[in-house]
Backbone as XML, in Angstrom:
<?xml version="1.0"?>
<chain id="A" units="angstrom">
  <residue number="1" name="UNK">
    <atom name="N" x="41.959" y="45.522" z="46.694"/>
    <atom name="CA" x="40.951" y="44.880" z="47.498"/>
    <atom name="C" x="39.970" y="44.187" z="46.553"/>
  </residue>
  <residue number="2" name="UNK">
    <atom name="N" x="39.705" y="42.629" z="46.602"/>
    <atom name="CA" x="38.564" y="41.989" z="46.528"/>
    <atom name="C" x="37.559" y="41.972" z="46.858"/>
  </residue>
  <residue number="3" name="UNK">
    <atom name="N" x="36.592" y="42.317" z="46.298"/>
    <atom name="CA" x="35.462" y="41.715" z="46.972"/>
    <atom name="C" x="34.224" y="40.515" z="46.445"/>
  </residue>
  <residue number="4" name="UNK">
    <atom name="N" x="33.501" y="39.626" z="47.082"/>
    <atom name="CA" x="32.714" y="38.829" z="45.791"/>
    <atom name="C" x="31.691" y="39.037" z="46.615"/>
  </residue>
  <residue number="5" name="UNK">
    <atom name="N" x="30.371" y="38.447" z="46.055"/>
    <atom name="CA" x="29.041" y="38.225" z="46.851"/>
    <atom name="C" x="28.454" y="36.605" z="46.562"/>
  </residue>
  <residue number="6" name="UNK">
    <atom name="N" x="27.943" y="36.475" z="47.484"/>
    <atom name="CA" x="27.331" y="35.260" z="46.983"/>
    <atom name="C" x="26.088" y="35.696" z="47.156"/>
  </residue>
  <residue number="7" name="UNK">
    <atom name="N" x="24.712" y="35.291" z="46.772"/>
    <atom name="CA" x="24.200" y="35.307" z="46.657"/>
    <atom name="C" x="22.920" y="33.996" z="46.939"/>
  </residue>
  <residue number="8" name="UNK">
    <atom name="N" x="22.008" y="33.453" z="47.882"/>
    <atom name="CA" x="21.084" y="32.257" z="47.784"/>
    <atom name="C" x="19.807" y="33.035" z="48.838"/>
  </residue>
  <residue number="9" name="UNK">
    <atom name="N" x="18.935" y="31.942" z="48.057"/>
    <atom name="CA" x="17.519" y="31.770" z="48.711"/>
    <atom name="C" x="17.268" y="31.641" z="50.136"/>
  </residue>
  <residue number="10" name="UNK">
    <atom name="N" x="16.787" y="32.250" z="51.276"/>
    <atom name="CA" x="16.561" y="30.918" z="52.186"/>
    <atom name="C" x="15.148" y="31.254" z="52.384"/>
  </residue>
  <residue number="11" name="UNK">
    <atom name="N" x="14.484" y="30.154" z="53.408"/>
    <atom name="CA" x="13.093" y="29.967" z="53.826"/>
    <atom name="C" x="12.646" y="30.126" z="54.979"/>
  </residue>
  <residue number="12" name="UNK">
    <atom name="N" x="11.808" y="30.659" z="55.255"/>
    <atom name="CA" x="11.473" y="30.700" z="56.668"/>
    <atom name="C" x="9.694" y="29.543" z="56.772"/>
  </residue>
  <residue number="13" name="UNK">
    <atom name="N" x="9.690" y="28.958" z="57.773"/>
    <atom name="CA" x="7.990" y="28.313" z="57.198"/>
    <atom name="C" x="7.447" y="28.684" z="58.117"/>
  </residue>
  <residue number="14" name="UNK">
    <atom name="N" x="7.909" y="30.138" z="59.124"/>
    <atom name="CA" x="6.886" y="30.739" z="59.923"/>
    <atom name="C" x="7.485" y="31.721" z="59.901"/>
  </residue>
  <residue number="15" name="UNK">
    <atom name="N" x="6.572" y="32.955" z="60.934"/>
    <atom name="CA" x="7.151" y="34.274" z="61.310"/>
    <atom name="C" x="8.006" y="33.944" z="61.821"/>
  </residue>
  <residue number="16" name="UNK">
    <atom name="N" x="9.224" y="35.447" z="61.719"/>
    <atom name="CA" x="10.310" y="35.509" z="62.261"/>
    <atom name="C" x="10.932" y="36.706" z="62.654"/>
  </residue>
  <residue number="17" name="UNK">
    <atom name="N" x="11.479" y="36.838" z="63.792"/>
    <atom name="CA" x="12.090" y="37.744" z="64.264"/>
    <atom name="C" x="13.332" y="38.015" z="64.143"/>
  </residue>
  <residue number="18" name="UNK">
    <atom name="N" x="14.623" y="39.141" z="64.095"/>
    <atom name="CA" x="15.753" y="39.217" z="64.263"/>
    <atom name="C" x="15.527" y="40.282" z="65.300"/>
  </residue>
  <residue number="19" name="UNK">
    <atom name="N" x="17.358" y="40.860" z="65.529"/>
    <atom name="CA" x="16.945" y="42.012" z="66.296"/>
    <atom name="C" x="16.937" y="43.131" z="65.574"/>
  </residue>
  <residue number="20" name="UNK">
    <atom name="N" x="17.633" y="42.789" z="64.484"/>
    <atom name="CA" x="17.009" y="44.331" z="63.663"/>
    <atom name="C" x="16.003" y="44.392" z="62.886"/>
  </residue>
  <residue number="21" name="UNK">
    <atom name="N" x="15.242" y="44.164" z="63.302"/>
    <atom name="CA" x="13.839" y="44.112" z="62.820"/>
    <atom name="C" x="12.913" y="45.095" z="63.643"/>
  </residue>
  <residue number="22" name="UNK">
    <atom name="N" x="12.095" y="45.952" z="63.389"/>
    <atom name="CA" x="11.367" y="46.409" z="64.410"/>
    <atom name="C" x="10.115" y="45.474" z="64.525"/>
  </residue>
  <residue number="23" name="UNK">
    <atom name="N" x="9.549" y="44.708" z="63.413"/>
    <atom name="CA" x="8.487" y="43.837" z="63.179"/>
    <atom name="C" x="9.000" y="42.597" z="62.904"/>
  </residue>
  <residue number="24" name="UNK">
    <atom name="N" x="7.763" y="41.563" z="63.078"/>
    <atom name="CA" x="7.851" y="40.365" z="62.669"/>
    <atom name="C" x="7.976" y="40.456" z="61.120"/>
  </residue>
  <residue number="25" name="UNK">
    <atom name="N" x="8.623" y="38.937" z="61.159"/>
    <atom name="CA" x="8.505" y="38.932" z="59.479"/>
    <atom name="C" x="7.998" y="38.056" z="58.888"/>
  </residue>
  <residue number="26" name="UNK">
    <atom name="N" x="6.989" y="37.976" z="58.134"/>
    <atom name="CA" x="6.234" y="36.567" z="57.320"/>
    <atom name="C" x="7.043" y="35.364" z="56.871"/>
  </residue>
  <residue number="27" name="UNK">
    <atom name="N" x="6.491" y="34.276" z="57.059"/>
    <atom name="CA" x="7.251" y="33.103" z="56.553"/>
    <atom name="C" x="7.322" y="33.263" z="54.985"/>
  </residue>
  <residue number="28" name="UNK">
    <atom name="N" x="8.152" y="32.952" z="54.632"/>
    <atom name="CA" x="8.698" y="32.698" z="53.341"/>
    <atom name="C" x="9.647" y="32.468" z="52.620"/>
  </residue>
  <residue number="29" name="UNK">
    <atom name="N" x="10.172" y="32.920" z="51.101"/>
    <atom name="CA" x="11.918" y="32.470" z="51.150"/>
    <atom name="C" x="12.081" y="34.078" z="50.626"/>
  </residue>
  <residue number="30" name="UNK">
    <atom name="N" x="13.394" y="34.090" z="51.335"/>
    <atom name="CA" x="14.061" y="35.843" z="51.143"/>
    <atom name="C" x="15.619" y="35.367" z="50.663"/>
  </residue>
  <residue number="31" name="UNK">
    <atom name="N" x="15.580" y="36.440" z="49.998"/>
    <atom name="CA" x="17.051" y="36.398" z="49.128"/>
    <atom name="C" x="17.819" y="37.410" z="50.508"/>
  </residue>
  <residue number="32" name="UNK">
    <atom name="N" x="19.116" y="36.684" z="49.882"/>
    <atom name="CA" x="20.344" y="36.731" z="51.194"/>
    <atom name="C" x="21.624" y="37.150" z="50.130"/>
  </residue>
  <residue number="33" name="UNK">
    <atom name="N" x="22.364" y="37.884" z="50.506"/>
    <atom name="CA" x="23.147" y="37.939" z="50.073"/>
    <atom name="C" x="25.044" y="38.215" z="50.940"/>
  </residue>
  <residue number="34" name="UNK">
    <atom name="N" x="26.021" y="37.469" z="50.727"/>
    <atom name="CA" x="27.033" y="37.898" z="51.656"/>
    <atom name="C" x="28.123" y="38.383" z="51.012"/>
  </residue>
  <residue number="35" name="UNK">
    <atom name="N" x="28.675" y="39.367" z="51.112"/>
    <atom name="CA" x="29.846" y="40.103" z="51.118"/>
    <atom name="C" x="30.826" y="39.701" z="51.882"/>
  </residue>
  <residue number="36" name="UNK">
    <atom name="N" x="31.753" y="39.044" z="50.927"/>
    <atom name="CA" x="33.372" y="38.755" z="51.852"/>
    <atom name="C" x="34.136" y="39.612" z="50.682"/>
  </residue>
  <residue number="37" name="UNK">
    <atom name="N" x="35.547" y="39.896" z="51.835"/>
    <atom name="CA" x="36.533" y="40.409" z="51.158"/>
    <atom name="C" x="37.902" y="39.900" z="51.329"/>
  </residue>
  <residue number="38" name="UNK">
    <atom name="N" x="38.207" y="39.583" z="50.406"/>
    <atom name="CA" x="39.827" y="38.781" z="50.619"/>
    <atom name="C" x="41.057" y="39.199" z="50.850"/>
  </residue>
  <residue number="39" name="UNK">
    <atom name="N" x="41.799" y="38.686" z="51.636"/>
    <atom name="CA" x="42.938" y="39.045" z="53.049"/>
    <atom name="C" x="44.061" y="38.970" z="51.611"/>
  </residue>
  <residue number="40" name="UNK">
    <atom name="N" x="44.443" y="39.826" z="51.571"/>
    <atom name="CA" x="45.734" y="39.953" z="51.162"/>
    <atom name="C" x="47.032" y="39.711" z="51.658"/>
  </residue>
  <residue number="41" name="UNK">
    <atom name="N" x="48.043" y="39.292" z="51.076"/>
    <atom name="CA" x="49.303" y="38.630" z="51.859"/>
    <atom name="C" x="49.432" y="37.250" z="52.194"/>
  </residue>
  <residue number="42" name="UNK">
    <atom name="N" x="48.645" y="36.836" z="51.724"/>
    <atom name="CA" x="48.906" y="35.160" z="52.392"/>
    <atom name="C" x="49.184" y="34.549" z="51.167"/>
  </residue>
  <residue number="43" name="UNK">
    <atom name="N" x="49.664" y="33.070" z="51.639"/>
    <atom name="CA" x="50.166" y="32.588" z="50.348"/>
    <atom name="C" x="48.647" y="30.926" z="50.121"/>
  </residue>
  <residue number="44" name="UNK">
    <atom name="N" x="48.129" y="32.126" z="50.885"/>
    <atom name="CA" x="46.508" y="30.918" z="49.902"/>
    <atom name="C" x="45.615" y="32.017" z="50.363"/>
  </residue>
  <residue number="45" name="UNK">
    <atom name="N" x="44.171" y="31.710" z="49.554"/>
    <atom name="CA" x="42.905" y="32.281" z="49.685"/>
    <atom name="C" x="42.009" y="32.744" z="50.813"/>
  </residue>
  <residue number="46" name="UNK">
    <atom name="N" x="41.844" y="33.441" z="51.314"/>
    <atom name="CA" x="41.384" y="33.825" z="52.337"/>
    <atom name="C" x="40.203" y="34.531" z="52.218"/>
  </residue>
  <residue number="47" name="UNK">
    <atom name="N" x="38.820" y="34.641" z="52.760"/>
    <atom name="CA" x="38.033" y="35.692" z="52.532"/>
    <atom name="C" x="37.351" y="36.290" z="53.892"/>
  </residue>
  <residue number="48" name="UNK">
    <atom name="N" x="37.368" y="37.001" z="54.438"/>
    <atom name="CA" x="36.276" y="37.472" z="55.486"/>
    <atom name="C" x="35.168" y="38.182" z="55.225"/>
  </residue>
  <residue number="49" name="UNK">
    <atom name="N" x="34.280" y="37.580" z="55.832"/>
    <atom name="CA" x="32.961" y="37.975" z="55.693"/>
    <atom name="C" x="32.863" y="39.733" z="56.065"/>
  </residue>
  <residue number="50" name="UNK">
    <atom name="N" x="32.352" y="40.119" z="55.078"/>
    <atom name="CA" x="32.066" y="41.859" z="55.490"/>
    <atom name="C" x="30.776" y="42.209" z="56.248"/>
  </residue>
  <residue number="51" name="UNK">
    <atom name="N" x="29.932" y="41.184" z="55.075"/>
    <atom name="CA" x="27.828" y="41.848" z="55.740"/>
    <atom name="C" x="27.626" y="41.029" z="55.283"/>
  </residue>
  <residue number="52" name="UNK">
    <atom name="N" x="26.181" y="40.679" z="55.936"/>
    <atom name="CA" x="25.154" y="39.573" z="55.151"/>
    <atom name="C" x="24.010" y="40.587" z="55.350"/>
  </residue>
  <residue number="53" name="UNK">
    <atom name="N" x="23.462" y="40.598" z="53.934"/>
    <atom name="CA" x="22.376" y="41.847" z="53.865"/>
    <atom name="C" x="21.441" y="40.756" z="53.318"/>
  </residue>
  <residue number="54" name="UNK">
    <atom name="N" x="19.893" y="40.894" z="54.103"/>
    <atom name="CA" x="18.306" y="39.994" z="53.934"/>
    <atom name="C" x="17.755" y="41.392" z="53.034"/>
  </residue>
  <residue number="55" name="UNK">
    <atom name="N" x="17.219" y="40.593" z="51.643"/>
    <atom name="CA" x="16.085" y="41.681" z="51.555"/>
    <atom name="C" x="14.641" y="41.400" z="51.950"/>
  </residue>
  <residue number="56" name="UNK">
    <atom name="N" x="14.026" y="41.981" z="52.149"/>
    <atom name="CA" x="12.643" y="42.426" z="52.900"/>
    <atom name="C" x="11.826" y="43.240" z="51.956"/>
  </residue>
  <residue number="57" name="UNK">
    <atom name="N" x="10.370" y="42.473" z="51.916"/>
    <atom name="CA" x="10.338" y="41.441" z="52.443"/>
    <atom name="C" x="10.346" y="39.845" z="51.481"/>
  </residue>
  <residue number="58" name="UNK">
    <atom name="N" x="9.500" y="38.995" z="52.103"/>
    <atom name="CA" x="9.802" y="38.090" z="51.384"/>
    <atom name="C" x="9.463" y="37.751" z="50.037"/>
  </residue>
  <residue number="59" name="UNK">
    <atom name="N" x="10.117" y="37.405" z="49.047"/>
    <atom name="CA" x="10.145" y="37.422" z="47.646"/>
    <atom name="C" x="8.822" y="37.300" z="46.455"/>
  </residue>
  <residue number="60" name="UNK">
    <atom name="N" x="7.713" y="36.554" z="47.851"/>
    <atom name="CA" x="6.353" y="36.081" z="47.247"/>
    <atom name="C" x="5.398" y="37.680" z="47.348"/>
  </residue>
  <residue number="61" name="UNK">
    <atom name="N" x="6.267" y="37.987" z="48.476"/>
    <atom name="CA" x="5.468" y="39.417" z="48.410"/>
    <atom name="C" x="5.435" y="40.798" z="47.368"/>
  </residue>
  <residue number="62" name="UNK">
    <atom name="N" x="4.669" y="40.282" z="46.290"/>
    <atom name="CA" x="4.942" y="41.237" z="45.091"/>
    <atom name="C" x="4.269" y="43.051" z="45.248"/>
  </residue>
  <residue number="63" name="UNK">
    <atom name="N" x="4.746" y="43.616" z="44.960"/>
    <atom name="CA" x="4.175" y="45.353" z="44.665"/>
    <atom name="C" x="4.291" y="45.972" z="46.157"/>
  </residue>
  <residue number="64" name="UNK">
    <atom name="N" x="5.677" y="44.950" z="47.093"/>
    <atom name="CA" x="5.852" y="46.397" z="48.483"/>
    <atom name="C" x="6.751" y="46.383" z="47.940"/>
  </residue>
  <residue number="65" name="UNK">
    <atom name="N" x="7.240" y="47.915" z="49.006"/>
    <atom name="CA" x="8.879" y="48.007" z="48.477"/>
    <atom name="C" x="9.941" y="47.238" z="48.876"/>
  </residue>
  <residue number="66" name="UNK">
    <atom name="N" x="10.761" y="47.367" z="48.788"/>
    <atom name="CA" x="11.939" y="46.025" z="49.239"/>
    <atom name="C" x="12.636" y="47.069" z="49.933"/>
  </residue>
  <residue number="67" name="UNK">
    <atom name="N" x="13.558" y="46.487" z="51.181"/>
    <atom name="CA" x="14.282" y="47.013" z="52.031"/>
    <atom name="C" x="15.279" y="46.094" z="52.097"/>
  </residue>
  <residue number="68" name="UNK">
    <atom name="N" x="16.437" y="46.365" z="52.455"/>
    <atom name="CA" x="17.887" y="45.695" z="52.788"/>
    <atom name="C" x="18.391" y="45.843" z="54.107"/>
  </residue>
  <residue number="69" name="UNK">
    <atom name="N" x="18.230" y="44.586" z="55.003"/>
    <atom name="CA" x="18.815" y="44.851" z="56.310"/>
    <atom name="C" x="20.204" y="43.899" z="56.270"/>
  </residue>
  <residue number="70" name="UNK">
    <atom name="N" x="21.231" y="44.743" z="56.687"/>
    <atom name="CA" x="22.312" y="44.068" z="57.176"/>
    <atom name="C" x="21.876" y="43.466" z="58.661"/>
  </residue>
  <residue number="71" name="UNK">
    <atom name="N" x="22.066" y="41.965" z="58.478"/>
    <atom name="CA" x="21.605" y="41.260" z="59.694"/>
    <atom name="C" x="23.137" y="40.252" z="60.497"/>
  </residue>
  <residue number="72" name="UNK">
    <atom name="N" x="22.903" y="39.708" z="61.842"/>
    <atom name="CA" x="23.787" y="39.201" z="61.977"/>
    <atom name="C" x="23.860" y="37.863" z="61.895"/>
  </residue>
  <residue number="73" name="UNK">
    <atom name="N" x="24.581" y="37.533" z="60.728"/>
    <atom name="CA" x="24.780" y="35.647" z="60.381"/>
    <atom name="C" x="24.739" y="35.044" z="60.848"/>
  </residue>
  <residue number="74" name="UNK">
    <atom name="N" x="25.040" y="35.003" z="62.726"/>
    <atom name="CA" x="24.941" y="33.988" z="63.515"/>
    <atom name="C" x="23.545" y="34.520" z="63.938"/>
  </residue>
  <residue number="75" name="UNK">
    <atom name="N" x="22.966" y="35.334" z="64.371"/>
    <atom name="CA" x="22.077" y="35.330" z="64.901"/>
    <atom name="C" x="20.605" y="34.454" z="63.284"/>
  </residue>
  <residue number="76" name="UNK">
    <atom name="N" x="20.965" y="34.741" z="62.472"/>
    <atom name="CA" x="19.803" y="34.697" z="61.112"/>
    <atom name="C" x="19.770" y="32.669" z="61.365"/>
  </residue>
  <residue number="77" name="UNK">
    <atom name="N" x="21.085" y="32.284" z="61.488"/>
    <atom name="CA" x="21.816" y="30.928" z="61.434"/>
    <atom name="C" x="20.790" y="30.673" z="62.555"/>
  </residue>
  <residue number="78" name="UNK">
    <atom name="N" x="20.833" y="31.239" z="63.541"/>
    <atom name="CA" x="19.653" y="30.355" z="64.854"/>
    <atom name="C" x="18.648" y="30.464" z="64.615"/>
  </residue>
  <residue number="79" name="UNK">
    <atom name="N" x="18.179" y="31.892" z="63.684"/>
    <atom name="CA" x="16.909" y="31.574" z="63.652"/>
    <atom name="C" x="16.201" y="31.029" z="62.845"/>
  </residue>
  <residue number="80" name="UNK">
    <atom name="N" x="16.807" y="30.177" z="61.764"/>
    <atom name="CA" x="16.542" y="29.491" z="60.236"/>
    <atom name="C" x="16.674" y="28.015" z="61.307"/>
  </residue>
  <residue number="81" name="UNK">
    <atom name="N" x="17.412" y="27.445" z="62.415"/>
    <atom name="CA" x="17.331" y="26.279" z="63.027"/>
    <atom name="C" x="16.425" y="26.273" z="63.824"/>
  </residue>
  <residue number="82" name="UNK">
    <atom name="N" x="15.972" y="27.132" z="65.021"/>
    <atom name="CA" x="14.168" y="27.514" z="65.581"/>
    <atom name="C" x="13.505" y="27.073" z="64.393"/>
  </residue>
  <residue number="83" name="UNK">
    <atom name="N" x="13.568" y="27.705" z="63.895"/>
    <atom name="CA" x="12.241" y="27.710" z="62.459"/>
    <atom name="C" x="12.001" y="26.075" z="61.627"/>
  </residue>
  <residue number="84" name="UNK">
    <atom name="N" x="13.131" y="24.893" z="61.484"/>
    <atom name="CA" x="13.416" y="24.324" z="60.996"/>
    <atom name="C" x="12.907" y="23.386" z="62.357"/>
  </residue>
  <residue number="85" name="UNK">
    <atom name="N" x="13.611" y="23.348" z="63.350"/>
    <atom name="CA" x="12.805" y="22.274" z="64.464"/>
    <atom name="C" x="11.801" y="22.648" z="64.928"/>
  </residue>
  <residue number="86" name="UNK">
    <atom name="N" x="11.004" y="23.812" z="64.655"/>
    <atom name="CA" x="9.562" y="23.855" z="64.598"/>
    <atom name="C" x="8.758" y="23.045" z="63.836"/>
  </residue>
  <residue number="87" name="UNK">
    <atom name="N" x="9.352" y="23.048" z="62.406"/>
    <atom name="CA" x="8.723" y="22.492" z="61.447"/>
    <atom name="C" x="8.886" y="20.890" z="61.391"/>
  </residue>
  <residue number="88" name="UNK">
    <atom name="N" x="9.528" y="20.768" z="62.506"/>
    <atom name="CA" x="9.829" y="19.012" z="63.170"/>
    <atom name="C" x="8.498" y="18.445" z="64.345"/>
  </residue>
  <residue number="89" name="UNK">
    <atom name="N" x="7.958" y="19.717" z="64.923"/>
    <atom name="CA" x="7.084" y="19.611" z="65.628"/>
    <atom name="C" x="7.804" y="20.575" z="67.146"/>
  </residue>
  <residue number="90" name="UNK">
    <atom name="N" x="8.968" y="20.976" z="66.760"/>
    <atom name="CA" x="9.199" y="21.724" z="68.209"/>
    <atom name="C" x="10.786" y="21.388" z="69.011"/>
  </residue>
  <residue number="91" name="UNK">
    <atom name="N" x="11.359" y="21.359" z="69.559"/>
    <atom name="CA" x="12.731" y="20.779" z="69.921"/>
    <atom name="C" x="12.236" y="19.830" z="70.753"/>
  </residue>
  <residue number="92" name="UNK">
    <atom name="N" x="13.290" y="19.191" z="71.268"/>
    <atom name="CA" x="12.533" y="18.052" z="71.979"/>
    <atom name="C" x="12.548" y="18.741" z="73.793"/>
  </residue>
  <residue number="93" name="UNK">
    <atom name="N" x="11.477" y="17.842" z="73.979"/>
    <atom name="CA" x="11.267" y="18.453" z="75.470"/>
    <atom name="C" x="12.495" y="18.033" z="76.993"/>
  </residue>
  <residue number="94" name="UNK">
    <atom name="N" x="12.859" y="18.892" z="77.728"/>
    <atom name="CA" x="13.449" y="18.307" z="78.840"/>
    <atom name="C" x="12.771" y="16.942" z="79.590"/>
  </residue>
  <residue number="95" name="UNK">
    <atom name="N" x="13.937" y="16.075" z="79.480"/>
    <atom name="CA" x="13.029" y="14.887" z="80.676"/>
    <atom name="C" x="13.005" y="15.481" z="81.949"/>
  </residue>
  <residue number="96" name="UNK">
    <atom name="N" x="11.712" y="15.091" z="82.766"/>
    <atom name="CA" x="11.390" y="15.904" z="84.191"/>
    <atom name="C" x="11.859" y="14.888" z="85.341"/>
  </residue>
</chain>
């Protein structure tokens, strides 16, 4: 069994919620990290995603302790796009 991680930055430019969160979380950039593991038997490369673990909290926040939540990628994925068309001014509104 394989396994790799990748490892990147992301940003939040407001509070943010997941559901495993019991609290909000400060805007900022938090290190992400994902765990895939690669499918054996095939005759090319394959990897499936295992976890995507956020550490907590965010990176600017020096002398708390850090925590590791395994979060869910699609759900983190919507909420980095909320956060991103906020910072557009908001999604756009329904015509009435």
């Amino acid at each position: 069994m394989f396994i790799r991680s990748t490892e990147s930055t992301i940003h939040f430019g407001r509070p943010f919620r997941l559901s495993q969160f019991d609290e909000t979380q400060p805007a900022g950039s938090y290190r992400l990290i994902t765990e895939e593991e690669r499918l054996e038997g095939l005759s090319f490369e394959v990897f499936q995603r295992m976890r995507t673990l956020l550490y907590l909290p965010a990176i600017a926040l020096a002398g708390h302790a850090r925590e590791v939540v395994d979060v869910d990628p699609i759900e983190l994925a919507a909420a980095l796009v909320v956060d991103a068309l906020q910072g557009l001014g908001g999604p756009p509104k329904a015509p009435r």
